[in-house]
C-alpha positions, -999 to +999 in steps of 0.1 A: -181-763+448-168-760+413-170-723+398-169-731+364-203-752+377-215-726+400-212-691+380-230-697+351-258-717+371-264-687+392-261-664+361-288-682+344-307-679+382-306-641+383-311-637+343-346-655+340-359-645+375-381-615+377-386-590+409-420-587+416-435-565+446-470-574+465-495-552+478-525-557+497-555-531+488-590-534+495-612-555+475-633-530+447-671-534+454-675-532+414-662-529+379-654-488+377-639-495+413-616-518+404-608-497+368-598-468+391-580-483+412-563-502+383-558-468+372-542-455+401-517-485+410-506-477+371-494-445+376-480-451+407-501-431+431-502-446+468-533-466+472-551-471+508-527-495+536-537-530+538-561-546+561-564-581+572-557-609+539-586-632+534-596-654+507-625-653+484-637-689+466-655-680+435-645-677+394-618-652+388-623-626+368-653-605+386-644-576+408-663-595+440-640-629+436-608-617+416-575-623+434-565-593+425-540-577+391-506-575+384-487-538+365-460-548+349-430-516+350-405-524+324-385-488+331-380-504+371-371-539+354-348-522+333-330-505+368-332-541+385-320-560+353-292-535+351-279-537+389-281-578+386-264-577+353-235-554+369-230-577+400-234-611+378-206-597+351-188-589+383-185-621+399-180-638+363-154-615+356-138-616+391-138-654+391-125-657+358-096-633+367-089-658+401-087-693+376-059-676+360-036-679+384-005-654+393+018-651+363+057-667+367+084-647+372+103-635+339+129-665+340+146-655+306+167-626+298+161-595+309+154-577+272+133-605+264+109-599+297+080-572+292+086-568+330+049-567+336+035-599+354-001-598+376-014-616+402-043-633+405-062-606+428-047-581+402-067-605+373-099-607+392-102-563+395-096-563+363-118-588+351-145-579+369-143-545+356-136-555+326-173-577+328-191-557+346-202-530+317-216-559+294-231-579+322-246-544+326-260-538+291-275-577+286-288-575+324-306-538+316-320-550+286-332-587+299-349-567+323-364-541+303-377-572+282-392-590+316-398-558+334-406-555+372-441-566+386-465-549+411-491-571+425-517-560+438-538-589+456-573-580+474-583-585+506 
């Protein structure tokens, strides 16, 4: 597998997908239900356990046939966005610092050597700290931007 292939494909991967958590609640019986409960899965407050999943046929849109909603939580993207970006500059970083190679041994004189030479391992730690702060910063904002989604389907 070729890295220089591999790391920005799976960059672009974790960059452009989203997290998104499912719940299973009990189907609202009419519109204020469903508001309220709406409502409630917005601020975050628990909602009842799930029961059995079934299916309803029927238009979307009415409380009695809806699928269910989805919250979107940008301040949880945000978190999520930040810990991918941190990981992905990591492993960019890291690999970068591995392609490098070891440096050669100071072959000239002695006054003209700096006497400082790293290997590749050495790169790689430094690289990935090195890319780990902005993959930080783009990852938290990408994810503030797409945000985290709670979905809340009906059963």
């Amino acid at each position: 597998m070729n890295p220089r292939v591999t790391c920005p494909g799976v960059t672009v991967a974790l960059l452009v997908s989203a997290c998104t958590t499912t719940y299973h609640v009990a189907r609202p019986t009419n519109a204020e239900q469903r508001a309220r409960l709406m409502s409630r899965a917005a601020a975050g407050e628990d909602l009842p356990p799930p029961g059995p999943v079934t299916t309803s046929p029927g238009p979307a849109g009415t409380p009695e046939t809806a699928a269910g909603f989805e919250i979107k939580r940008h301040g949880r993207g945000a978190l999520e966005g930040l810990g991918l970006g941190i990981l992905t500059g990591a492993a960019v970083g890291g690999l970068g610092g591995l392609m490098l190679g070891n440096d050669p041994p100071c072959q000239s004189s002695p006054e003209s050597c700096s006497g400082i030479s790293f290997s590749a391992n050495e790169k790689a730690a430094g690289g990935a700290l090195l890319f780990s702060l902005p993959g930080a910063l783009i990852g938290a904002v990408i994810g503030a931007v797409v945000g985290h989604k709670d979905r809340y389907l009906f059963y």
